[in-house]
N, C-alpha and C positions, 0 to 999 in steps of 0.2 A: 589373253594378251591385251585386255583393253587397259589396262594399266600402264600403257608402254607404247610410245608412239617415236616410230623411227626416222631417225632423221640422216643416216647416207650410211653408203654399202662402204666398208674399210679394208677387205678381205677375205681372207680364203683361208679355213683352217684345213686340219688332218682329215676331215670328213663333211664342213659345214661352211657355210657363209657367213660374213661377220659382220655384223651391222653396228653402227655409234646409235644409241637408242637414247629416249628420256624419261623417266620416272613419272607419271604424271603425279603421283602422290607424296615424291617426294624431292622433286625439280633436278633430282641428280642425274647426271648424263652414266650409262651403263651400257655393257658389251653386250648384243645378244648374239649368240651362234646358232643359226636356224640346221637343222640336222631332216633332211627331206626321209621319210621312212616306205615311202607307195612300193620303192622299189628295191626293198630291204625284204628278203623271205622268211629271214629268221626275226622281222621285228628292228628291232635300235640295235645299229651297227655296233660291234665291240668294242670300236674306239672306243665311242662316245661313252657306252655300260664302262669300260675301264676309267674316263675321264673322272665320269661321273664319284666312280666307287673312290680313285684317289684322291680326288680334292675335298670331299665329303668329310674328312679326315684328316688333311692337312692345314694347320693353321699357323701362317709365320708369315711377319712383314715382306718376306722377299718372295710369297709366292701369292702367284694372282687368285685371289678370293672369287670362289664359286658361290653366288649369290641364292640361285633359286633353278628349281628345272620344271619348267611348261611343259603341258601335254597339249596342243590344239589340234584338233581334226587329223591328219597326216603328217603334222611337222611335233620336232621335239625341237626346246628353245633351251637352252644354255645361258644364265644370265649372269655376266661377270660384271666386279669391279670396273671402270674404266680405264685407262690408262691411254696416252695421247700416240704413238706409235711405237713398232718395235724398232731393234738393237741396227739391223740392216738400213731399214730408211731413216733415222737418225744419222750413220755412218755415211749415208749417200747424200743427203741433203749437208752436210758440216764442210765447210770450205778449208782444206786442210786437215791437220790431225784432229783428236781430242784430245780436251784439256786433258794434262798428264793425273791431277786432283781427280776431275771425272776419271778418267779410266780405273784408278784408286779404289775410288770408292765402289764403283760398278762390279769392279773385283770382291771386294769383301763382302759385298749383300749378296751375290751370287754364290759365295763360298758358303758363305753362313746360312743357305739356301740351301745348296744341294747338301750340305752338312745334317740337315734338319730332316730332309727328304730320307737320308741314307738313317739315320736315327729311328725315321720313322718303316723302315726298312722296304723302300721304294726307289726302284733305280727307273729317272726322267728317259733315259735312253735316245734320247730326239735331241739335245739339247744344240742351241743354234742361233745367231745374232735373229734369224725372223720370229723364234718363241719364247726370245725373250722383252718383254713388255718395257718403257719407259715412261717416266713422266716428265712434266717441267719443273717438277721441285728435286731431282737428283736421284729418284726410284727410280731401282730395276726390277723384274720380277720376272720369275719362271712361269711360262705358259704352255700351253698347248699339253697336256699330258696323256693325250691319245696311243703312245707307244709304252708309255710308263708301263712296270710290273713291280710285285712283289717282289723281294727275294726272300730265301730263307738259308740255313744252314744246314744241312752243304747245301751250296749252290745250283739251282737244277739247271736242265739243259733248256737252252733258248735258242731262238733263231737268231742268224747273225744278219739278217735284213732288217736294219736299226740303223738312226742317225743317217744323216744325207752324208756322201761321200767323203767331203772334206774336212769332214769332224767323225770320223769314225777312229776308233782306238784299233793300235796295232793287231792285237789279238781277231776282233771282230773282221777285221781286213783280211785276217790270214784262215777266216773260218770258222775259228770256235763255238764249241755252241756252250761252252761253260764262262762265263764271264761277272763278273761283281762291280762293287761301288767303282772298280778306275776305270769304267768305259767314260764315266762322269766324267770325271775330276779329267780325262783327257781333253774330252769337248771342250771342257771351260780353259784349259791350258793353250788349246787352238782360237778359242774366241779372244782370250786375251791379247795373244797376239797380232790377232788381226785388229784387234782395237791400235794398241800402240803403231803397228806398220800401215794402216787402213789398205791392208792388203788379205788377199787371204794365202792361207799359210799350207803348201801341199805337200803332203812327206810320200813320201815314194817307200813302199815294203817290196 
């Protein structure tokens, strides 16, 4: 980790702490997620083995680049692209709506995103204004891939403890343990909504 000197704690992911770090070799500002293991029995939590195995593999301007993975003494580091906060504190700090242009575009990279994800035959399953990343030049980007899984054909059976509550798709709501690509494309039909109302959106089953 000498390559890497931290400069402030930003968060809290699926399993790890999130620090704004800085390259010392190559002055670039980068994510680290520190992953504590002392008190792990089986070793690196299966978020993290999941994170790690989908982003390894996933390569598209709308999802956040997995840079490198540290091993130091008892911690495992997760080193991302940067990006300056997610989709939530963006929406909480904006006085008013968003531009109707941003909300646009925020749309289509996110589509063209989970589009790519399901291509690459990975459903995000988490998806949510806090995992997903933005920057100050009009990026968006899918984070957090700690719940992601494969899918394959047929569909296998999965738990329906996925996605925080108000983004959960009908089906997952009602129990299902058979579910595919629309548990996605739901999340994102709920996040857009809450972009344009900067409300969040509660459907009652």
């Amino acid at each position: 980790m000498e390559n890497f000197s931290r400069v402030e704690k930003i968060g809290e992911g699926t399993y790890g702490v999130v620090y704004k770090a800085r390259d010392k070799l190559t002055g670039k500002d980068i994510a680290l997620k520190k992953i504590k293991l002392e008190n792990e029995p089986e070793g690196v939590p299966s978020t993290a083995l999941r994170e790690i195995s989908v982003l390894r593999d996933l390569k598209h301007p709308a999802v956040v680049q997995l840079l490198d993975v540290v091993l130091a003494d008892t911690k495992l580091f997760l080193v991302f692209e940067f990006l300056h906060m997610d989709l939530k504190k963006l929406m909480e700090l904006t006085k008013g709506a968003l531009k109707l242009d941003l909300v646009k575009s925020y749309l289509q990279q996110l589509l063209e995103g989970v589009a790519y994800c399901h291509s690459q035959r990975v459903l995000h399953r988490d998806l949510k204004p806090q995992n997903l990343l933005v920057d100050t030049e009009g990026h968006i980007k899918l984070a957090d891939f700690g719940l992601a899984r494969a899918f394959g054909i047929p569909v296998r059976a999965y738990t329906h403890e996925v996605v925080t509550l108000w983004y959960r798709a009908p089906e997952i709501l009602l129990g299902t343990k058979f579910y595919s690509t629309a548990v996605d494309v739901w999340s994102l039909a709920c996040i857009y909504a809450e972009m344009v109302s900067m409300s969040i959106i509660c459907v009652i089953i």
